[in-house]
N, CA, C and O atoms as CSV, one atom per row, in Angstrom:
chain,resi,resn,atom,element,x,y,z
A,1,UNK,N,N,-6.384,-33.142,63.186
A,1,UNK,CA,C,-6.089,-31.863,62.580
A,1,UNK,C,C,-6.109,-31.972,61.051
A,1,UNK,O,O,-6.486,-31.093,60.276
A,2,UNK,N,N,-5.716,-33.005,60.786
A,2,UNK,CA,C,-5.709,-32.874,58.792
A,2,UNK,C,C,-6.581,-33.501,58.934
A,2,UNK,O,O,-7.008,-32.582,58.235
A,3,UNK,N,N,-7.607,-34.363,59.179
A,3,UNK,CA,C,-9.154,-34.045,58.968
A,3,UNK,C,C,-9.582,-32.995,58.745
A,3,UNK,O,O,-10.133,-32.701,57.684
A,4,UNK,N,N,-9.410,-32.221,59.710
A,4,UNK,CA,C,-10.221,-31.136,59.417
A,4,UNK,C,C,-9.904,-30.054,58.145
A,4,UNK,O,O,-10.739,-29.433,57.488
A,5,UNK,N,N,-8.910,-30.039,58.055
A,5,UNK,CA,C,-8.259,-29.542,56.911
A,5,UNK,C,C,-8.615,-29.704,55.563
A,5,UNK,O,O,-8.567,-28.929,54.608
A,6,UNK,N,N,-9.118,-31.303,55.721
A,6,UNK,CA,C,-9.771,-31.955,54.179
A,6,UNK,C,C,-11.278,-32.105,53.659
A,6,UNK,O,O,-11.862,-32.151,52.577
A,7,UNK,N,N,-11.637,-32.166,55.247
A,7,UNK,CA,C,-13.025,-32.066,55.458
A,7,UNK,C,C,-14.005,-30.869,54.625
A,7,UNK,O,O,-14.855,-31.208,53.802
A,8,UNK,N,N,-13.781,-29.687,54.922
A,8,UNK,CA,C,-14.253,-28.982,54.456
A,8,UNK,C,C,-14.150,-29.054,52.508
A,8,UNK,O,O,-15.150,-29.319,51.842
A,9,UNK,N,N,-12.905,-28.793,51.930
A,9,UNK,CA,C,-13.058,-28.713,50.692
A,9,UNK,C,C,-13.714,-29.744,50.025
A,9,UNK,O,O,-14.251,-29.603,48.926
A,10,UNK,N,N,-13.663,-31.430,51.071
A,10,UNK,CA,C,-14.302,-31.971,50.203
A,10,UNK,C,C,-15.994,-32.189,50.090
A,10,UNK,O,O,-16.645,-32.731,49.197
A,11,UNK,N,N,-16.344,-31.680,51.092
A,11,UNK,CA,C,-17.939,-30.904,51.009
A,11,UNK,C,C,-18.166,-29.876,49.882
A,11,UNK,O,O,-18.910,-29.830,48.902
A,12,UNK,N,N,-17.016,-28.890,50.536
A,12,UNK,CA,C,-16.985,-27.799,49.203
A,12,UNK,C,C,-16.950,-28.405,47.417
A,12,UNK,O,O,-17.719,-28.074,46.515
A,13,UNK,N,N,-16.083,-29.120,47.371
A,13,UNK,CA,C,-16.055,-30.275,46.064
A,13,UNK,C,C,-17.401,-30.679,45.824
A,13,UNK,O,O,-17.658,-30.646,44.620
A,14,UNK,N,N,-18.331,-31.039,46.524
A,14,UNK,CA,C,-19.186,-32.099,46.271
A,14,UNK,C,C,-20.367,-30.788,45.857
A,14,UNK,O,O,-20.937,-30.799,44.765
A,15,UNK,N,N,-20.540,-30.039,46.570
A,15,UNK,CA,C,-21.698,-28.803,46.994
A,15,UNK,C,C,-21.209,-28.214,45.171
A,15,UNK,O,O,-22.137,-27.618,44.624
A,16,UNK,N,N,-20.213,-28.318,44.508
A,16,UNK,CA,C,-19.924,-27.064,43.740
A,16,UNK,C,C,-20.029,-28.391,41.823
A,16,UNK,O,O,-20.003,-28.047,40.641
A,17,UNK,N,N,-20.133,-29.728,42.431
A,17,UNK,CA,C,-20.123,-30.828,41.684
A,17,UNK,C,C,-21.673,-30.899,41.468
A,17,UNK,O,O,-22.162,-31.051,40.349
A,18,UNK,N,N,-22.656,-30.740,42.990
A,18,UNK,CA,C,-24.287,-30.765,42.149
A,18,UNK,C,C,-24.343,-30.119,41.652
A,18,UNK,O,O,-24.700,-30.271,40.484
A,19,UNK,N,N,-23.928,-28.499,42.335
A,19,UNK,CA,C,-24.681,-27.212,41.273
A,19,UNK,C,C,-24.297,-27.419,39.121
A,19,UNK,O,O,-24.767,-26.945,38.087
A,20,UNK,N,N,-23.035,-28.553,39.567
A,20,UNK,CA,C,-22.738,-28.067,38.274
A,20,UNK,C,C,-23.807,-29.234,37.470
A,20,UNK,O,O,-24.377,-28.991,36.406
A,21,UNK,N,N,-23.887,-30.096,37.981
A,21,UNK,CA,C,-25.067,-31.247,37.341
A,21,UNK,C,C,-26.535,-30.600,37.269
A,21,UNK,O,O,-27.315,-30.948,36.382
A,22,UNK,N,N,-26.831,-29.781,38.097
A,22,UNK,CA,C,-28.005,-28.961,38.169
A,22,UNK,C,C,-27.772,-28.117,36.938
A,22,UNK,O,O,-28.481,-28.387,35.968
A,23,UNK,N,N,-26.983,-27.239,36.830
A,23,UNK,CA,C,-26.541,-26.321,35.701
A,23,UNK,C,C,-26.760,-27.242,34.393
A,23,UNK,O,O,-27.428,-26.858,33.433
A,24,UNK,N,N,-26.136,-28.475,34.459
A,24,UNK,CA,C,-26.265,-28.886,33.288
A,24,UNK,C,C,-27.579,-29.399,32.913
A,24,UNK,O,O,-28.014,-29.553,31.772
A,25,UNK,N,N,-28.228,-29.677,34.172
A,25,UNK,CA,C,-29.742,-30.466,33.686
A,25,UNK,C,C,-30.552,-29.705,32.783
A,25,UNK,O,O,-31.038,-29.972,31.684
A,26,UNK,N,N,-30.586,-28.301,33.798
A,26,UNK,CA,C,-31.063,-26.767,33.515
A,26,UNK,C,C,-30.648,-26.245,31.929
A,26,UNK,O,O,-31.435,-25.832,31.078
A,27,UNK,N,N,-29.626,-26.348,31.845
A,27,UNK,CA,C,-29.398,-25.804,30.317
A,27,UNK,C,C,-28.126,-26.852,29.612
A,27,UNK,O,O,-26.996,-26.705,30.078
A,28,UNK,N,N,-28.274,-27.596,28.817
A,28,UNK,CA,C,-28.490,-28.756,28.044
A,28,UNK,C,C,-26.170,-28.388,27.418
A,28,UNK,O,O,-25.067,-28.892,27.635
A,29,UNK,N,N,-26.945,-26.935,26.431
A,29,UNK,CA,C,-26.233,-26.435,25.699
A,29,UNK,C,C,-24.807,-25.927,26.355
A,29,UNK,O,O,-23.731,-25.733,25.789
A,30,UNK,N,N,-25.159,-25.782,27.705
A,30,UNK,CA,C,-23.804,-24.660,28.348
A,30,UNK,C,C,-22.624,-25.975,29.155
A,30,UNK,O,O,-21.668,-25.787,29.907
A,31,UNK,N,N,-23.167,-27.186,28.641
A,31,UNK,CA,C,-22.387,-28.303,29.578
A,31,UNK,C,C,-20.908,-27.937,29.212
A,31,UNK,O,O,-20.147,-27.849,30.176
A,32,UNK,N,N,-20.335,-27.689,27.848
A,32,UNK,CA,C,-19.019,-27.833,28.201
A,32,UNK,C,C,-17.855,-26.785,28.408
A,32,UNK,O,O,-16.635,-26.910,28.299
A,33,UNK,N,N,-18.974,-25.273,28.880
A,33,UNK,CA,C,-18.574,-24.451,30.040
A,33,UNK,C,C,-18.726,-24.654,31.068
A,33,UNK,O,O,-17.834,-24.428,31.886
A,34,UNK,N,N,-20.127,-25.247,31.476
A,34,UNK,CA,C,-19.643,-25.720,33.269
A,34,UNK,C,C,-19.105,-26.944,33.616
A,34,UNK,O,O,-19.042,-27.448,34.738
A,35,UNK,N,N,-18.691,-27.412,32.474
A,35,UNK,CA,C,-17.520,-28.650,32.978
A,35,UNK,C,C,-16.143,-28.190,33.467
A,35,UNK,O,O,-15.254,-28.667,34.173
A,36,UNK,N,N,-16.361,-27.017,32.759
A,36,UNK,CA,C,-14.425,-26.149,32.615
A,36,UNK,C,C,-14.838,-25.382,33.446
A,36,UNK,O,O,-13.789,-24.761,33.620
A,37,UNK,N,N,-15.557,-24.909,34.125
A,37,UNK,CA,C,-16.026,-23.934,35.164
A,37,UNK,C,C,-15.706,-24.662,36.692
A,37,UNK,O,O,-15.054,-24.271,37.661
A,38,UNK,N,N,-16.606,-26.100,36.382
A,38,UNK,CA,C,-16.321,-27.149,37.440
A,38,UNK,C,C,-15.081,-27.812,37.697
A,38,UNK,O,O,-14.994,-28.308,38.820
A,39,UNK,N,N,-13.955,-27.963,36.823
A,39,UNK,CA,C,-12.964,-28.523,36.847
A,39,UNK,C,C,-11.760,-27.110,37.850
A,39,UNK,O,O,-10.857,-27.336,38.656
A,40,UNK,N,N,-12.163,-26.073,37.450
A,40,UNK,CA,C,-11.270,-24.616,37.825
A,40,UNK,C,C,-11.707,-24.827,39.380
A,40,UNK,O,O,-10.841,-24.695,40.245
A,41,UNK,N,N,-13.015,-25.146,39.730
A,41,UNK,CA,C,-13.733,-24.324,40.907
A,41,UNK,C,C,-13.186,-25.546,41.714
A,41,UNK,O,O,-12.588,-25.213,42.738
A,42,UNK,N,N,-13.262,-26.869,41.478
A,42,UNK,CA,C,-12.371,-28.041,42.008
A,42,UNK,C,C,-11.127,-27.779,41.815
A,42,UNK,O,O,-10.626,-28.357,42.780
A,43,UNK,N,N,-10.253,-27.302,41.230
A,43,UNK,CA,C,-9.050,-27.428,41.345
A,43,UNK,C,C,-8.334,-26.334,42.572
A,43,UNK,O,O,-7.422,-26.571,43.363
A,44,UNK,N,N,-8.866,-25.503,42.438
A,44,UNK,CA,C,-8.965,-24.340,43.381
A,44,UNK,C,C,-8.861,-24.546,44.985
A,44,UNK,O,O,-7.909,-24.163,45.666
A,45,UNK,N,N,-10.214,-25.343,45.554
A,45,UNK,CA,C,-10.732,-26.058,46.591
A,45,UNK,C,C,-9.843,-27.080,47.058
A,45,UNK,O,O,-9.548,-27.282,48.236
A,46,UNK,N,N,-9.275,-27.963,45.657
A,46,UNK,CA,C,-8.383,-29.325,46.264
A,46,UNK,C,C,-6.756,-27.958,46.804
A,46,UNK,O,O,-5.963,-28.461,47.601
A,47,UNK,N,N,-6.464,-26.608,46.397
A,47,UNK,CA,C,-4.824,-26.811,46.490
A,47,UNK,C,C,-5.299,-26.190,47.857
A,47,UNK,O,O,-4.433,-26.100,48.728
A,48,UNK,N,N,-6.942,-25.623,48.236
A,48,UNK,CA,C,-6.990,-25.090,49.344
A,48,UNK,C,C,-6.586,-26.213,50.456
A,48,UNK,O,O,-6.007,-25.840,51.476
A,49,UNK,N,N,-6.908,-27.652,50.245
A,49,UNK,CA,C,-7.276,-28.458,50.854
A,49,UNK,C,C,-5.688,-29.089,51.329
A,49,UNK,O,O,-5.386,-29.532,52.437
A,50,UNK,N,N,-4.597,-28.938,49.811
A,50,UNK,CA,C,-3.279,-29.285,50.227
A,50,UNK,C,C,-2.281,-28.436,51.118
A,50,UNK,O,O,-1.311,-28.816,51.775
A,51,UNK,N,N,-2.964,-26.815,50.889
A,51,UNK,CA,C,-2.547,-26.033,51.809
A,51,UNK,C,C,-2.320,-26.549,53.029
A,51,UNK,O,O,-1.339,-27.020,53.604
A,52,UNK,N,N,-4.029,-26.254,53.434
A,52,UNK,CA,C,-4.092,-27.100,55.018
A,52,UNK,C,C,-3.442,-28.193,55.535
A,52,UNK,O,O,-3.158,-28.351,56.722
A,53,UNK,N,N,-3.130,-29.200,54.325
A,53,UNK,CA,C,-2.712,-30.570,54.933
A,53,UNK,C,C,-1.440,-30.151,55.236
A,53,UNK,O,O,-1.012,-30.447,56.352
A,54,UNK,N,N,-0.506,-29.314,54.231
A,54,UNK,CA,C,0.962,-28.826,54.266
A,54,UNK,C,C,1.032,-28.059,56.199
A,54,UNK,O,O,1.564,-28.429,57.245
A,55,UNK,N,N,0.287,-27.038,55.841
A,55,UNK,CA,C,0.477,-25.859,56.715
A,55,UNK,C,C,0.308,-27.041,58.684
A,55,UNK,O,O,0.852,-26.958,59.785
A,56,UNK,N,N,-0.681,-27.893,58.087
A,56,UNK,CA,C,-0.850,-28.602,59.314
A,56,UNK,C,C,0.523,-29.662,59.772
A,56,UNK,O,O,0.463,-29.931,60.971
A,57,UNK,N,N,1.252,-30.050,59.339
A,57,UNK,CA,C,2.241,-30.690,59.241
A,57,UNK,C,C,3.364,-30.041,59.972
A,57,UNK,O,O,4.018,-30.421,60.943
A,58,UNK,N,N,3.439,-28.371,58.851
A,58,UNK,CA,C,4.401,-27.690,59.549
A,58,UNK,C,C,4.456,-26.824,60.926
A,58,UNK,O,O,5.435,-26.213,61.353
A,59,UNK,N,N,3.047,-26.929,61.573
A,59,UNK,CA,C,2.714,-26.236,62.626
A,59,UNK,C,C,3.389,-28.002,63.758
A,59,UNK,O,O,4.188,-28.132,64.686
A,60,UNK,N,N,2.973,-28.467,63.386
A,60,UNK,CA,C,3.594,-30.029,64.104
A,60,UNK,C,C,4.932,-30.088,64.464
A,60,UNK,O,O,5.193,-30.886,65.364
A,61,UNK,N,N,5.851,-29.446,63.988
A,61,UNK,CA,C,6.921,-29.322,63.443
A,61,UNK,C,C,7.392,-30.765,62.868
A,61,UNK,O,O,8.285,-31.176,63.609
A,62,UNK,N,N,7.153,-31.590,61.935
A,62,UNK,CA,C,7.050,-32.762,61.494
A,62,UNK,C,C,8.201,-32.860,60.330
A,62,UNK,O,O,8.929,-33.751,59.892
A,63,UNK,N,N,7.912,-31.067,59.985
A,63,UNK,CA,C,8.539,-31.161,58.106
A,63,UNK,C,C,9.913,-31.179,58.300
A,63,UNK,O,O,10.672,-31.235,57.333
């Protein structure tokens, strides 16, 4: 169950990490907006990811 929970965002992480290396290949000048673009769009994804791990725990009744 918290596999699965982690699984996804960290695809999502990785999928949102090329575009941003692509972005940067693509336009040289805009790197240190899509670094701060990339850092938001990861940070976002990881609390989705702690959600799940939380929410999965407490469905267990564990907490």
């Amino acid at each position: 169950m918290y596999g699965l929970a982690v699984t996804a965002p960290a695809i999502a992480i990785g999928w949102v990490g090329s575009k941003a290396t692509e972005s940067t290949a693509r336009q040289p000048e805009m790197a240190g907006r899509i670094f701060t673009v990339f850092i938001l769009s990861a940070a976002f994804v990881e609390a989705l990811a702690l959600l799940g791990f939380v929410l999965g725990i407490l469905v267990q009744g564990k907490l």
